[in-house]
C-alpha positions in Angstrom: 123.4 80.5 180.3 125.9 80.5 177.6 128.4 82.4 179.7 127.8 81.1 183.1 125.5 78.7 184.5 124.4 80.1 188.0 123.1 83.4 186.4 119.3 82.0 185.9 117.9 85.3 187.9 119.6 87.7 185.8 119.1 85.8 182.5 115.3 86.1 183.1 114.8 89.1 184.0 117.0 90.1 181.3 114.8 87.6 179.2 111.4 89.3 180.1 113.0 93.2 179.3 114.3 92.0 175.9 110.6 90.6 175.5 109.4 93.7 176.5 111.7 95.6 174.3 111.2 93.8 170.9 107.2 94.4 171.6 107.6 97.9 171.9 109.5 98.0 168.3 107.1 96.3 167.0 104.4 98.5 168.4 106.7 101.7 167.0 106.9 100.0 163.5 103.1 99.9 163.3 102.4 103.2 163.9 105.5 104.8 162.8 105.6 106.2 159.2 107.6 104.7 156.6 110.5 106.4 156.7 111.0 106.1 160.6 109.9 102.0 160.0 113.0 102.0 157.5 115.2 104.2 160.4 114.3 101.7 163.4 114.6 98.4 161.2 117.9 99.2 160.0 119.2 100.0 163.9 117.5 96.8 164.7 119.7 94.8 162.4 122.4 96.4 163.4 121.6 95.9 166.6 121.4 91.9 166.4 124.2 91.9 164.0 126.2 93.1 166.6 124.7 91.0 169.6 125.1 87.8 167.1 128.9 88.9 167.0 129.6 89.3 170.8 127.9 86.0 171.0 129.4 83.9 168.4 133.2 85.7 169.3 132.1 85.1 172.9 131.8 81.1 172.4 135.1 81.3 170.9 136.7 81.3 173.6 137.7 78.6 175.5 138.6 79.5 178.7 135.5 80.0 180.7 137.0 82.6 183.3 138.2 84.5 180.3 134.7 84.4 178.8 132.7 85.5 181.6 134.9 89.0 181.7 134.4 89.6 178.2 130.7 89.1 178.3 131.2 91.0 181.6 133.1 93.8 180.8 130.4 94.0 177.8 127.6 94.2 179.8 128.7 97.0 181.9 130.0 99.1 179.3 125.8 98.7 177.7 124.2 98.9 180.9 126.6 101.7 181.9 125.5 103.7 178.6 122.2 103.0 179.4 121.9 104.4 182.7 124.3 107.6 181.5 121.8 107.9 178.8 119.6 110.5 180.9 122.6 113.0 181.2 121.4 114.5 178.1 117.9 115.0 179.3 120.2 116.5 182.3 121.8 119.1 180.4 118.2 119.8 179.4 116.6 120.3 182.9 119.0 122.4 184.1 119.5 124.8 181.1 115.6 125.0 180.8 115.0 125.3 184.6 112.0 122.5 183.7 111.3 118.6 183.9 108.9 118.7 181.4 111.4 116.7 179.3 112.1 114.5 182.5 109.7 112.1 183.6 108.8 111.4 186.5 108.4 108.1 186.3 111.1 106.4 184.5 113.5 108.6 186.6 112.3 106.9 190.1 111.8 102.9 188.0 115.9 103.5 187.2 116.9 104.0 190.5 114.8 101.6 191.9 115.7 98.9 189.1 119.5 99.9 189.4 119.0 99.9 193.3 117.5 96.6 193.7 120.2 94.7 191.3 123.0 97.1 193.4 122.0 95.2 196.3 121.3 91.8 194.4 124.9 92.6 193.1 126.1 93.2 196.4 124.6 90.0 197.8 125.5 87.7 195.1 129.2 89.3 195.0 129.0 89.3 191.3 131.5 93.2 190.2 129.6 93.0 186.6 126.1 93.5 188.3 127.0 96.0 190.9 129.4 98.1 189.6 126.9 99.0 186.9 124.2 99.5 188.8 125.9 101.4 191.5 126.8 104.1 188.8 122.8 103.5 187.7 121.5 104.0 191.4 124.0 107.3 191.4 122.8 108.5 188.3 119.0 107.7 188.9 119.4 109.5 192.4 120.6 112.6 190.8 117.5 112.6 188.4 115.3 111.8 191.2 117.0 115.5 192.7 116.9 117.5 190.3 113.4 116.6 189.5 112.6 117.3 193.1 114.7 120.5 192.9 113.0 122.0 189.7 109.7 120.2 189.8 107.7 123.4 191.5 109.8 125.5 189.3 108.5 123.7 186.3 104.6 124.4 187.5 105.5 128.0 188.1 108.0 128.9 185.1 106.4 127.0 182.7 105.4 129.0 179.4 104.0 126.7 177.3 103.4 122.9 178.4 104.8 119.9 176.4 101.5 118.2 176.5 98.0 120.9 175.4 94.8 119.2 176.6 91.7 120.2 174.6 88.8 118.6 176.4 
């Protein structure tokens, strides 16, 4: 609402996620040991540092067309990173031949999160929502394949499974 006024969807949803996001930290911290607690509390305030930054440098400017493209370009280049993210888990899958390190799960919510604001993107003709989650859609849809694709591999090929049950 700082950057633009008729973004109130986006700003809660957005809203609710950070929510979200800060109580799983807090959930990591307090099970974490100590020297992971120090690891993720000194990202975190790096994190913020950084987001108090954008947001002071972003009120700095005056010109409110030029401020919603910073902000804008900002957002993509995150939620771009985000969604590319995964590619490393990629890599993994197809080296390994296995999705044990893929789940299932998060693999279809990204592509149905990125396709949803695609289409909300789309609707609302707004390039910084549907640009970035056009490349999120893309990307979550070739998860969503090769999970598909080396899913019954994984069952048959597996040697040892990432998860031992001993009930």
């Amino acid at each position: 609402p700082l950057i633009s006024h008729d973004n109130i969807l986006v700003t809660t949803v957005n809203s609710i996620g950070a929510v979200f996001q800060f109580v799983y930290i807090i959930l990591f911290m307090m099970c974490a040991e100590k020297e992971k607690k120090m690891k993720m509390l000194a990202w975190l305030m790096v994190v913020l540092g950084v987001f108090a930054i954008i947001l002071i440098g972003s009120l700095q400017i005056d010109d409110v067309i030029m401020r919603r493209f910073f902000v804008g370009v900002l957002s993509c280049a995150s939620l771009i990173s985000m969604f590319a993210s995964p590619l490393f888990i990629i890599k993994l899958v197809i080296q390994t031949k296995s999705v044990e390190f893929m789940p299932f799960h998060i693999s279809l919510c990204t592509f149905l999160m990125s396709t949803s604001f695609l289409v909300y993107g789309l609707l609302s003709d707004d390039i910084f929502i549907y640009v970035p989650n056009g490349i999120g859609t893309i990307l979550g849809t070739t998860q969503l394949i090769l999970y598909f694709h080396f899913e019954s591999k994984s069952r048959i090929d597996a040697e040892e499974p990432l998860i031992v049950s001993y009930a």
